[in-house]
C-alpha positions as CSV (number, residue, x, y, z in Angstrom):
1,X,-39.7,124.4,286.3
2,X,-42.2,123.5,283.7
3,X,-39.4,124.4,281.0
4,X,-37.8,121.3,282.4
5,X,-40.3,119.2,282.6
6,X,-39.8,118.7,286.2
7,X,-41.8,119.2,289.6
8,X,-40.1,122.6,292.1
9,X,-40.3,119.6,294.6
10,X,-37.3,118.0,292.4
11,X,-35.9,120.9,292.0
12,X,-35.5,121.8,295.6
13,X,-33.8,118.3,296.5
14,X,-31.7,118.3,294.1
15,X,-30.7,122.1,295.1
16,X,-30.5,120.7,298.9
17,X,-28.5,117.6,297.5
18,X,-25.6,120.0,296.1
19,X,-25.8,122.1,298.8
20,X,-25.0,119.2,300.9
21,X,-22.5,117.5,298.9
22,X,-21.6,119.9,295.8
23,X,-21.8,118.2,292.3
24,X,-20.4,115.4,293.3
25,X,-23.8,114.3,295.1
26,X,-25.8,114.9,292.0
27,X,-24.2,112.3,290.2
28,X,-26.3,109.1,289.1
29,X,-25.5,106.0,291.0
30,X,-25.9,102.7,290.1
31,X,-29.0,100.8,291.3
32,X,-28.1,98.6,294.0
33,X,-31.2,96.4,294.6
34,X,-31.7,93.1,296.8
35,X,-28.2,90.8,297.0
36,X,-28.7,87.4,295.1
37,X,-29.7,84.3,297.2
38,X,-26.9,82.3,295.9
39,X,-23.5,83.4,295.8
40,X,-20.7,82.6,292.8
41,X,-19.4,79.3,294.5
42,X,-23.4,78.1,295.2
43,X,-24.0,79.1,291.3
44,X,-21.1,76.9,290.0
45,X,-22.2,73.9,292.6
46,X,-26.0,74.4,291.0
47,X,-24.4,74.4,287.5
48,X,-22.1,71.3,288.2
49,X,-25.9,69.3,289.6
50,X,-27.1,70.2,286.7
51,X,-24.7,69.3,284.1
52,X,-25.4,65.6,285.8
53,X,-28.4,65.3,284.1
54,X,-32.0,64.9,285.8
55,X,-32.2,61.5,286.4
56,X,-28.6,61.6,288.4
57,X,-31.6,63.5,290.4
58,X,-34.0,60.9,290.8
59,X,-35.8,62.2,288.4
60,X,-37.8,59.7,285.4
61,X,-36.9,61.9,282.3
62,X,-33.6,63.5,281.3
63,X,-35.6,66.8,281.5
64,X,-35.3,70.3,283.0
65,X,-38.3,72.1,284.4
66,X,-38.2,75.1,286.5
67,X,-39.9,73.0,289.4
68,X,-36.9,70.5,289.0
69,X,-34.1,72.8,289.3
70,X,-35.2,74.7,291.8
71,X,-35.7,71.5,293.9
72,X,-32.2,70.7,292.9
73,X,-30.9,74.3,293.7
74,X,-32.6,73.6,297.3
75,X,-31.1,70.3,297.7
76,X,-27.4,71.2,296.7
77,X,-26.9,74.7,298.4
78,X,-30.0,74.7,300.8
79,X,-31.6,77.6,299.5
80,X,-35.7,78.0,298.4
81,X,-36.0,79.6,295.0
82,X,-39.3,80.8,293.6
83,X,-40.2,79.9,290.2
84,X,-39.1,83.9,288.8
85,X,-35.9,83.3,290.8
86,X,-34.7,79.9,289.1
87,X,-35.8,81.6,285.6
88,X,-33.7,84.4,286.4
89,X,-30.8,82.0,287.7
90,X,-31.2,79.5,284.3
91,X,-31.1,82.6,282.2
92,X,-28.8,85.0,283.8
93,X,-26.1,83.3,285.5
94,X,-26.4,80.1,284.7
95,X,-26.7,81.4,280.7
Protein backbone atom coordinates (compact mmCIF):
# COMPACT_ATOMS: atom_id res chain seq x y z
CA UNK A 1 0.00 0.00 0.00
CA UNK A 2 2.88 2.27 -0.57
CA UNK A 3 0.62 4.16 -3.30
CA UNK A 4 -1.26 5.14 -0.18
CA UNK A 5 1.14 5.96 1.95
CA UNK A 6 0.03 3.59 4.44
CA UNK A 7 1.52 0.37 6.34
CA UNK A 8 -0.54 -3.50 4.96
CA UNK A 9 -0.83 -3.54 8.85
CA UNK A 10 -3.41 -0.56 8.50
CA UNK A 11 -4.68 -1.83 5.80
CA UNK A 12 -5.68 -5.09 7.19
CA UNK A 13 -7.49 -3.47 10.33
CA UNK A 14 -9.22 -1.39 8.67
CA UNK A 15 -10.37 -4.33 6.16
CA UNK A 16 -11.16 -6.41 9.52
CA UNK A 17 -12.89 -3.16 10.91
CA UNK A 18 -15.51 -3.22 7.85
CA UNK A 19 -15.76 -6.67 7.85
CA UNK A 20 -16.89 -6.37 11.28
CA UNK A 21 -19.06 -3.46 11.15
CA UNK A 22 -19.42 -2.47 7.34
CA UNK A 23 -18.68 1.29 6.59
CA UNK A 24 -20.23 2.47 9.20
CA UNK A 25 -17.18 1.26 11.53
CA UNK A 26 -14.69 3.09 9.36
CA UNK A 27 -15.99 6.28 10.17
CA UNK A 28 -13.78 8.84 12.35
CA UNK A 29 -14.92 9.38 15.83
CA UNK A 30 -14.42 12.05 17.85
CA UNK A 31 -11.59 11.85 20.45
CA UNK A 32 -12.92 11.31 23.74
CA UNK A 33 -10.02 11.73 26.16
CA UNK A 34 -9.91 12.06 30.10
CA UNK A 35 -13.45 13.70 31.68
CA UNK A 36 -12.66 17.21 33.29
CA UNK A 37 -12.05 17.38 37.06
CA UNK A 38 -14.66 19.93 37.56
CA UNK A 39 -17.98 19.77 36.35
CA UNK A 40 -20.25 22.94 34.85
CA UNK A 41 -21.77 23.84 38.27
CA UNK A 42 -17.99 23.56 40.09
CA UNK A 43 -16.75 25.89 37.06
CA UNK A 44 -19.42 28.58 37.66
CA UNK A 45 -18.84 28.25 41.70
CA UNK A 46 -14.77 28.71 40.75
CA UNK A 47 -15.80 31.73 38.47
CA UNK A 48 -18.26 33.36 41.06
CA UNK A 49 -14.69 33.00 43.91
CA UNK A 50 -13.06 34.60 41.60
CA UNK A 51 -15.02 37.41 40.51
CA UNK A 52 -14.60 38.29 44.49
CA UNK A 53 -11.39 39.43 44.05
CA UNK A 54 -8.13 37.90 45.80
CA UNK A 55 -8.05 39.50 48.77
CA UNK A 56 -11.96 38.33 49.53
CA UNK A 57 -9.31 35.26 49.55
CA UNK A 58 -7.06 36.20 52.15
CA UNK A 59 -4.79 37.12 49.88
CA UNK A 60 -2.37 40.67 50.21
CA UNK A 61 -2.74 41.90 46.49
CA UNK A 62 -5.82 42.03 44.32
CA UNK A 63 -3.81 39.60 42.06
CA UNK A 64 -4.33 36.35 40.19
CA UNK A 65 -1.60 33.75 39.89
CA UNK A 66 -2.00 30.28 38.81
CA UNK A 67 -0.85 29.18 42.37
CA UNK A 68 -3.71 31.35 43.80
CA UNK A 69 -6.53 30.07 41.87
CA UNK A 70 -5.88 26.86 42.02
CA UNK A 71 -5.75 27.09 45.88
CA UNK A 72 -9.08 28.75 45.49
CA UNK A 73 -10.40 26.12 42.99
CA UNK A 74 -9.30 23.48 45.89
CA UNK A 75 -10.93 25.46 48.56
CA UNK A 76 -14.42 26.16 46.87
CA UNK A 77 -15.08 22.69 45.12
CA UNK A 78 -12.44 20.46 46.84
CA UNK A 79 -10.61 19.42 43.99
CA UNK A 80 -6.40 19.57 43.44
CA UNK A 81 -5.58 21.21 40.17
CA UNK A 82 -1.99 21.20 38.73
CA UNK A 83 -0.55 24.26 37.48
CA UNK A 84 -1.43 23.02 33.34
CA UNK A 85 -4.86 22.20 34.70
CA UNK A 86 -5.83 25.77 36.19
CA UNK A 87 -4.13 27.32 32.90
CA UNK A 88 -6.38 25.20 30.91
CA UNK A 89 -9.42 26.06 33.23
CA UNK A 90 -8.56 30.14 33.24
CA UNK A 91 -8.20 29.96 29.49
CA UNK A 92 -10.77 27.50 28.29
CA UNK A 93 -13.66 27.52 30.46
CA UNK A 94 -13.27 30.14 32.52
CA UNK A 95 -12.35 32.37 29.12
Amino acid sequence: MRILGVSDESVRRWKGVWEEGGTDALRRRPATGRPPKLNDDQVEQVRTALEQGAPTHGFEADLWTLERVGLVVERVVGVSLSRASVWRLLTGRLG
